[in-house]
C-alpha positions as CSV (number, residue, x, y, z in Angstrom):
1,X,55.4,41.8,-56.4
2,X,52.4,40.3,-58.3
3,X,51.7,36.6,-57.4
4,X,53.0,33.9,-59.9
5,X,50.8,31.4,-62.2
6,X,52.6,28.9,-63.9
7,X,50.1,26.9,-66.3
8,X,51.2,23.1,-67.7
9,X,50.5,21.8,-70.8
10,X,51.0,18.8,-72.6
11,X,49.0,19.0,-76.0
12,X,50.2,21.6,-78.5
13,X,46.4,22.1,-79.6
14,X,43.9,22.1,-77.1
15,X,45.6,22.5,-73.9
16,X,46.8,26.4,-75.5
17,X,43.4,27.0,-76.9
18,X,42.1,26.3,-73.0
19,X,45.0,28.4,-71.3
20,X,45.3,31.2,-73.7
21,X,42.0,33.1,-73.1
22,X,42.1,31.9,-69.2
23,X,45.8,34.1,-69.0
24,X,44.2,37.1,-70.8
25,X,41.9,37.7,-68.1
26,X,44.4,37.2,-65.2
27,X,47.1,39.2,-67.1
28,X,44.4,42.0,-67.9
29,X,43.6,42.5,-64.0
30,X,47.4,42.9,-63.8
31,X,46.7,40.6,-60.1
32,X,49.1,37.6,-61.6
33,X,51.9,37.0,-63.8
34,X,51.7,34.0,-65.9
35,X,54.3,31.7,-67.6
36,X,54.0,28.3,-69.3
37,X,55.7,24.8,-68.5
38,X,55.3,22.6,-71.6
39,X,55.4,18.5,-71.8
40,X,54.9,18.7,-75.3
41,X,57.9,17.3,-76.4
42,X,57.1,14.4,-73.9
43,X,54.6,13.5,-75.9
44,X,56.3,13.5,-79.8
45,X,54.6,17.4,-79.7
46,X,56.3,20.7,-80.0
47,X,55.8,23.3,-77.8
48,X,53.5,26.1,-78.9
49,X,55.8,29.0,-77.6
50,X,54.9,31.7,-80.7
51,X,51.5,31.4,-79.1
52,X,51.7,32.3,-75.5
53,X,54.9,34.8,-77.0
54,X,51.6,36.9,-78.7
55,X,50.5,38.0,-75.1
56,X,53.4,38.3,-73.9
57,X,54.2,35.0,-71.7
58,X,56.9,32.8,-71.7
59,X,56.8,28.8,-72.3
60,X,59.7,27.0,-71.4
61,X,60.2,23.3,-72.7
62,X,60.5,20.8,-70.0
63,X,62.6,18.1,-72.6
64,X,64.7,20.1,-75.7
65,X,63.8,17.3,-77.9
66,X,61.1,14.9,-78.8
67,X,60.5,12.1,-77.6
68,X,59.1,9.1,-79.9
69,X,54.8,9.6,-80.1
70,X,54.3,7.0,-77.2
71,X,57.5,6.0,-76.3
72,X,57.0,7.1,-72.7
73,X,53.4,9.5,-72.1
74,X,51.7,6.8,-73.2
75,X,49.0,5.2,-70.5
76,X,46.9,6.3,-67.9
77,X,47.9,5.7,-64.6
78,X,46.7,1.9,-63.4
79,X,45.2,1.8,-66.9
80,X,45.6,-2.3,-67.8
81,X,47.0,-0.9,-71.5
82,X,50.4,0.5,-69.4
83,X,52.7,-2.8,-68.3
84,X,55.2,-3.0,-66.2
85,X,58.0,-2.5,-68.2
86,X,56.5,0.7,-69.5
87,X,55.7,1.9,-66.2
88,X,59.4,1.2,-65.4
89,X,61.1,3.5,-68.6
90,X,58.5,6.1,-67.3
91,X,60.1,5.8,-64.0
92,X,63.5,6.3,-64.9
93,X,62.4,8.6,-67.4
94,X,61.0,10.7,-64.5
95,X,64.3,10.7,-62.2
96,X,66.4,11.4,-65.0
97,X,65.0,14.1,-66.9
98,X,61.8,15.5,-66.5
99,X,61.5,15.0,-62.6
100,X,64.4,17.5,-62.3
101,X,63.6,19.4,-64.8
102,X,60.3,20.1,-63.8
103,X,61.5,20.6,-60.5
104,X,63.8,23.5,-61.8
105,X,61.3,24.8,-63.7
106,X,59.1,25.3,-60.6
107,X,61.6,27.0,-58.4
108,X,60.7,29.3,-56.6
109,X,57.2,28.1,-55.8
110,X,54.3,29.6,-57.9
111,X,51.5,30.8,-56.0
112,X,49.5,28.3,-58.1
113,X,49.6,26.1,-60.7
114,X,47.5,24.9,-62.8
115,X,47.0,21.8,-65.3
116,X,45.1,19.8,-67.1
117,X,45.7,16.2,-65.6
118,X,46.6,15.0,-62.4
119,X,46.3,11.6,-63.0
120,X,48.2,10.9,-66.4
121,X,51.8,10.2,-66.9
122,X,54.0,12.8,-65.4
123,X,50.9,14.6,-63.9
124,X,50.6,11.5,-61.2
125,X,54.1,12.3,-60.2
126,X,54.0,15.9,-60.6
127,X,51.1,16.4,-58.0
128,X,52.5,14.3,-55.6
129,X,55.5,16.6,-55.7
130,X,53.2,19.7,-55.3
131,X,51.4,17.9,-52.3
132,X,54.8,17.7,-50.5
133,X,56.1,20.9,-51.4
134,X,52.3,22.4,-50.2
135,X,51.8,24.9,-53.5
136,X,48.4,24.3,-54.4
137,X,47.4,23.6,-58.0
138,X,44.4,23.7,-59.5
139,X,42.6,21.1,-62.1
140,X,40.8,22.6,-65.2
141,X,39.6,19.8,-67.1
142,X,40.9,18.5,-70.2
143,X,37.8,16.5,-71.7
144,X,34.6,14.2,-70.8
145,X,34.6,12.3,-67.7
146,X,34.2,8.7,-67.5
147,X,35.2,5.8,-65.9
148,X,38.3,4.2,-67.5
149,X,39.0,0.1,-67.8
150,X,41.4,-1.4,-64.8
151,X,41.3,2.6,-62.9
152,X,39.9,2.8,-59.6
153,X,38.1,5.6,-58.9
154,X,40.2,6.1,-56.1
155,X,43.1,6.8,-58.8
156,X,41.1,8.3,-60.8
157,X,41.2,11.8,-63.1
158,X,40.6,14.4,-60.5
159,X,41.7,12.5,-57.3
160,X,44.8,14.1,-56.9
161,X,44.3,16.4,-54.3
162,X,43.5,19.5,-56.7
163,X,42.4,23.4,-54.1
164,X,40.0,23.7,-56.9
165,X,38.8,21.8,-60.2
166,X,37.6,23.7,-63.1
167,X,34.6,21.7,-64.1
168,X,32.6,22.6,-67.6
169,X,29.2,21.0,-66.1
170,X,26.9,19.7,-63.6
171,X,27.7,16.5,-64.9
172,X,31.5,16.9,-64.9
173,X,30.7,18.1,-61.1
174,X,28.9,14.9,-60.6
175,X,32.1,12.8,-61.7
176,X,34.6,14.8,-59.7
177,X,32.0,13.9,-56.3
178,X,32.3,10.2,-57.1
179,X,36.2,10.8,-57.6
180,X,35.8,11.6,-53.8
181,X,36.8,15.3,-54.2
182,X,34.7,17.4,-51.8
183,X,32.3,20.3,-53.1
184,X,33.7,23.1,-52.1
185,X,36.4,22.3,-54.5
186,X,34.8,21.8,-57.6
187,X,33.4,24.6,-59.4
188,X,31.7,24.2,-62.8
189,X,33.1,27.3,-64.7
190,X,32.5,26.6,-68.3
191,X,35.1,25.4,-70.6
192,X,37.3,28.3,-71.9
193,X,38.1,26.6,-75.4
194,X,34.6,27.0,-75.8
195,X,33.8,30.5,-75.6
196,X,32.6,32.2,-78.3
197,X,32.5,29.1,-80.2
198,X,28.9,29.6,-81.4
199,X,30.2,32.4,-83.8
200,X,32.4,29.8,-85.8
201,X,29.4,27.8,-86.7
202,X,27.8,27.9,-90.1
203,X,24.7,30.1,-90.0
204,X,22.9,27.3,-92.1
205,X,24.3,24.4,-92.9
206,X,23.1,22.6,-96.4
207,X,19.7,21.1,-97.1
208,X,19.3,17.6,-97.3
209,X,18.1,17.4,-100.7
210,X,21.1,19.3,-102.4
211,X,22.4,17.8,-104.7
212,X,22.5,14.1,-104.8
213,X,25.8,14.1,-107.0
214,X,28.0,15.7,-104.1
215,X,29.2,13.2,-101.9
216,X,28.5,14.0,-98.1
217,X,31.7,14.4,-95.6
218,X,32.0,11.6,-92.9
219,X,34.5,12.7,-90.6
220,X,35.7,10.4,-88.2
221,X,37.6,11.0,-85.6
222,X,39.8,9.0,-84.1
223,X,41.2,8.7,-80.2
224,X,43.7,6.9,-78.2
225,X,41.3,4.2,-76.9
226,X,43.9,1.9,-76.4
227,X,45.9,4.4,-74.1
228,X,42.9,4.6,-72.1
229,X,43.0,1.1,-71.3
230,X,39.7,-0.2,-73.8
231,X,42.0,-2.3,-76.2
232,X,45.5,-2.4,-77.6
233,X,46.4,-0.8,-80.2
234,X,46.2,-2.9,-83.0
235,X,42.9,-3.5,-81.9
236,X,42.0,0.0,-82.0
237,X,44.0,0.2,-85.7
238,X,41.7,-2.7,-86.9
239,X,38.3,-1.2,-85.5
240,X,39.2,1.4,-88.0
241,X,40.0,-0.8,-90.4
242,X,36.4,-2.9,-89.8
243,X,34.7,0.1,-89.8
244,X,36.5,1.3,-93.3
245,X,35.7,-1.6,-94.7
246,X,32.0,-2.0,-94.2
247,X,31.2,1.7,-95.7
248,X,33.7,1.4,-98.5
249,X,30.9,0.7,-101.3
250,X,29.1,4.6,-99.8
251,X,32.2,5.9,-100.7
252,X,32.9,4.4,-104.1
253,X,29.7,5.4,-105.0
254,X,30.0,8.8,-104.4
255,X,27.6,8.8,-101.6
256,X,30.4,9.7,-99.2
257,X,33.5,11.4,-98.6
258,X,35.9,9.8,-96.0
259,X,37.9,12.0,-93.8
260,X,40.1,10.2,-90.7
261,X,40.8,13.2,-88.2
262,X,43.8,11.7,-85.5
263,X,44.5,12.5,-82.2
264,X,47.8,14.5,-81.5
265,X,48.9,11.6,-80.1
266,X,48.4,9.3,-82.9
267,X,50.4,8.5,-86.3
268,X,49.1,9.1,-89.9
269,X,51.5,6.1,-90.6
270,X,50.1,3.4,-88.8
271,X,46.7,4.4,-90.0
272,X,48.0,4.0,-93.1
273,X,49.1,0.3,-92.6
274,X,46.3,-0.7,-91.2
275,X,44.0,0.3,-94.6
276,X,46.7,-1.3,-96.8
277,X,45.2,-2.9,-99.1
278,X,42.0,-1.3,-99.0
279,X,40.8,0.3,-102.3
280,X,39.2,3.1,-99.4
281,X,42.4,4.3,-98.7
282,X,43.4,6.4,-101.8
283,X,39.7,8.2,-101.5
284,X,40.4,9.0,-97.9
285,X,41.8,11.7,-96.6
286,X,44.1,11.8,-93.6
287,X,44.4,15.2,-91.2
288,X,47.1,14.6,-88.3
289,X,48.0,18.0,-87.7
290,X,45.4,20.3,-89.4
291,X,43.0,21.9,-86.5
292,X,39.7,20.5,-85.9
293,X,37.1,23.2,-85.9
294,X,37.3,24.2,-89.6
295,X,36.8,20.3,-89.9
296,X,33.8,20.1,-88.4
297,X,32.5,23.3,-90.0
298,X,31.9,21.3,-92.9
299,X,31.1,17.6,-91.9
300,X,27.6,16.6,-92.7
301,X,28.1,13.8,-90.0
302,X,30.9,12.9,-87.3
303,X,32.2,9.2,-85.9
304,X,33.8,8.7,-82.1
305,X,35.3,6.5,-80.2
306,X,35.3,7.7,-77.0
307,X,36.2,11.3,-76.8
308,X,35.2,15.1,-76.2
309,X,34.6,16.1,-80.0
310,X,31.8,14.5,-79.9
311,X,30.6,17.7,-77.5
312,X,32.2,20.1,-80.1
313,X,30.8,18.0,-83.3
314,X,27.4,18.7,-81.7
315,X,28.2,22.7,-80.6
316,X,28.4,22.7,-84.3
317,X,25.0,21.1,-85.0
318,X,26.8,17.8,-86.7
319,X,24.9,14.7,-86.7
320,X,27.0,12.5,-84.0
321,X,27.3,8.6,-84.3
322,X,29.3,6.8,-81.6
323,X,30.9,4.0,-82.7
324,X,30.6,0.7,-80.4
325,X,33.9,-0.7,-78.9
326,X,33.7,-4.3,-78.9
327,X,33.9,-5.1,-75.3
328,X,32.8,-2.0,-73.9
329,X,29.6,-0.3,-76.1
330,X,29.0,3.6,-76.0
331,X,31.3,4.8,-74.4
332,X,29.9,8.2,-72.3
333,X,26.5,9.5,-72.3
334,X,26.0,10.4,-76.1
335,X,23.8,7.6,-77.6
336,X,22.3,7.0,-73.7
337,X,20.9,10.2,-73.6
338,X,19.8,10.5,-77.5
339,X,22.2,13.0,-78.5
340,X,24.1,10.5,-81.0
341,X,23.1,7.3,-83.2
342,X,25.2,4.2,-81.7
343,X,26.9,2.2,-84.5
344,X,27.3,-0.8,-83.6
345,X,28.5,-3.8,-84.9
346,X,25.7,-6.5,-84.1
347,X,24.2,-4.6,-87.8
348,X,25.7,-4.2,-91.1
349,X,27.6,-0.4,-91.0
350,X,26.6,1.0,-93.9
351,X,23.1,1.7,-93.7
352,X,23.4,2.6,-89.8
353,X,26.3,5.8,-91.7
354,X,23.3,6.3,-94.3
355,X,20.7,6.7,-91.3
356,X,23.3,8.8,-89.3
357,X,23.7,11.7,-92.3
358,X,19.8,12.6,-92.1
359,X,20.1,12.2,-88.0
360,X,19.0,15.5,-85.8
361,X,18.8,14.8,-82.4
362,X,15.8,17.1,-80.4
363,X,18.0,16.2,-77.0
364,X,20.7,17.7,-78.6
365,X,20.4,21.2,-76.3
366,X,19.3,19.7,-73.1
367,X,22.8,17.5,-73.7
368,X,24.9,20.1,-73.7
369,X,23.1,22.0,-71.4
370,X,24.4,19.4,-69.3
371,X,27.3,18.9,-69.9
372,X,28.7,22.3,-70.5
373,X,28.0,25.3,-68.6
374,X,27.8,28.2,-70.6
375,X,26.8,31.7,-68.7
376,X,25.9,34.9,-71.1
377,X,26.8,37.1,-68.4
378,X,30.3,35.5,-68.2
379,X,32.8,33.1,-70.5
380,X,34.2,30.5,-69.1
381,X,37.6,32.3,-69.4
382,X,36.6,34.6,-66.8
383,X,35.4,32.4,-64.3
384,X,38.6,30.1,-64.5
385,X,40.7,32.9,-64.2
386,X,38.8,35.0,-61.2
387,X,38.8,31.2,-59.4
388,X,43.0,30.9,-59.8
389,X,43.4,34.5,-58.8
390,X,41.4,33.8,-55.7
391,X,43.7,31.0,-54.6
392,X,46.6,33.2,-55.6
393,X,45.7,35.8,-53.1
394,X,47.3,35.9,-49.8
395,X,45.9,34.2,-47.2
396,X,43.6,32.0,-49.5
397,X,43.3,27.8,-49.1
């Protein structure tokens, strides 16, 4: 009897566009069978079960409901942004419901599993389960590495005792090593969402001088910043709102077009409250749920926080600007290594969003170079999969 995979996710959108490809490969060398465990409905998500159904794998729902966006997932483990009350509802939460569940769901022991946090709300208590019960599991990272407000390194992404971590980069690899995983266990691979992902770029994108009428698109894109510890979130809500307000006469005068792109963990709703008020808010337009890529196919320019789509904004040859937490600065390497204009807040906004929409960056392919492994001899999904097929053999560890 073939050996067992059972992949977790916990992000109906990028954690299925990671896994899909990666099962593919494994189910195609017929060495594995695969199912999914999903924590989307932790997390105010639904499960993506049509999409594994396509190739023939089942996902099973760890909760049969959702849960409020943030009522319990919220807060990375010894993050300062997760008090104690909170961590105590994730607690019971755990021994109630999704400990045993999970536990069910588990049963017999895979060969291997393999997820995209180990560190994160149930992940932290997942792992330590897997450590006791001795079935190895294997890390394929989510997003960029970086050192988080109030979390030790020691408690940090990637710490949590992982056979193997999927790493997209040498720089990713770095991270992991200061984490105090050993080398033999990291192995930069690539990331699988990635592959192919040159072909979904425009083949030119337009010339600055087009037509000065048409408004350029600003997308911004917004994370949960104040999950990962850097503020609360009203503070994040009102960084929006700051930012908003300082380039609202670019977008009254046609010079741009606002678009807010949210994290799946994030409400349209309280973004909306935020601008009340604001005569920007009927011109902008708000995507919760709509997928990012066709997004960023036709940005002119692209606003982060903190987060991994800044990587993909510049894959697709967007103009990056980072925007400066208050606090904190840039966060990851984007404006330190010259990949990304930094806007901060020390200048008025507007002309700093006028100087970003005619920015190219000449670092931009030693960045991702970098960053993200990419082998033309082999995607990512291959060498993720060959690496958990490896550990599933008998006799591996």
């Amino acid at each position: 009897m073939p050996a067992e995979i059972v992949f977790l996710i916990s992000n109906d959108r990028h954690h299925p566009a990671m896994v899909e490809p990666v099962m593919r490969q494994i189910l195609e060398r017929g060495q594995a069978g695969c199912r999914v465990v999903s924590l989307c409905e932790l997390r105010g998500q639904t499960s993506p079960t049509d999409t594994f159904r396509r190739i023939g794998v089942d996902c099973r729902r760890v909760l049969p409901f959702h849960l409020r966006r943030g009522a319990v997932a919220r807060g990375v483990t010894a993050s300062k942004s997760v008090s104690g009350r909170h961590k105590h509802l994730q607690d019971l939460v755990w021994r109630l419901a999704v400990g045993p569940r999970l536990a069910a769901l588990l049963s017999p022991d895979p060969a291997v599993v393999v997820l995209p946090n180990d560190a994160a709300y149930p992940y932290d208590r997942l792992v330590r389960r897997l450590r006791r019960r001795k079935t190895p599991f294997v890390l394929l990272q989510e997003g960029i590495r970086f050192e988080l407000p109030g979390v030790p390194l020691s408690r940090a992404y990637g710490s949590g005792g992982a056979a193997a971590i999927a790493a997209w980069g040498d720089s990713s690899a770095g991270y992991f090593q200061s984490a105090g995983v050993e080398p033999q266990r990291i192995h930069v691979t690539g990331n699988p969402r990635f592959d192919g992902i040159e072909s979904l770029r425009p083949k030119q994108r337009p010339q600055k001088q087009a037509a000065i009428s048409e408004p350029k698109k600003l997308l911004v894109v917004t994370n949960p910043i104040d999950e990962q510890g850097f503020c609360s979130s009203d503070e994040k809500l009102a960084l929006v709102r700051r930012f908003a307000d300082e380039i609202t006469t670019l977008v009254e005068d046609r010079t741009l077009r606002l678009e807010l792109k949210l994290h799946a963990s994030e409400s349209a709703d309280d973004y909306r409250r935020a601008l009340a008020g604001s005569s920007i808010l009927s011109q902008l337009s708000i995507f919760e749920n709509e997928p990012l890529f066709p997004l960023l196919q036709s940005a002119d320019a692209v606003v982060i926080m903190a987060s991994t789509v800044g990587l993909e904004a510049l894959l697709f040859d967007v103009s990056l600007g980072v925007l400066e937490l208050p606090g904190t600065g840039f966060v990851f390497d984007y404006v330190r290594d010259g990949a990304a204009i930094g806007l901060t807040w020390s200048r008025p906004m507007a002309p700093q969003v006028l100087a970003l929409l005619d920015y190219h960056s000449s670092d931009t392919a030693r960045f991702l170079m970098k960053h993200l492994h990419r082998s033309p001899d082999r995607p990512a999904s291959e060498a993720v999969a060959l690496l958990i097929v490896d550990l599933a053999s008998p006799g591996a560890g």
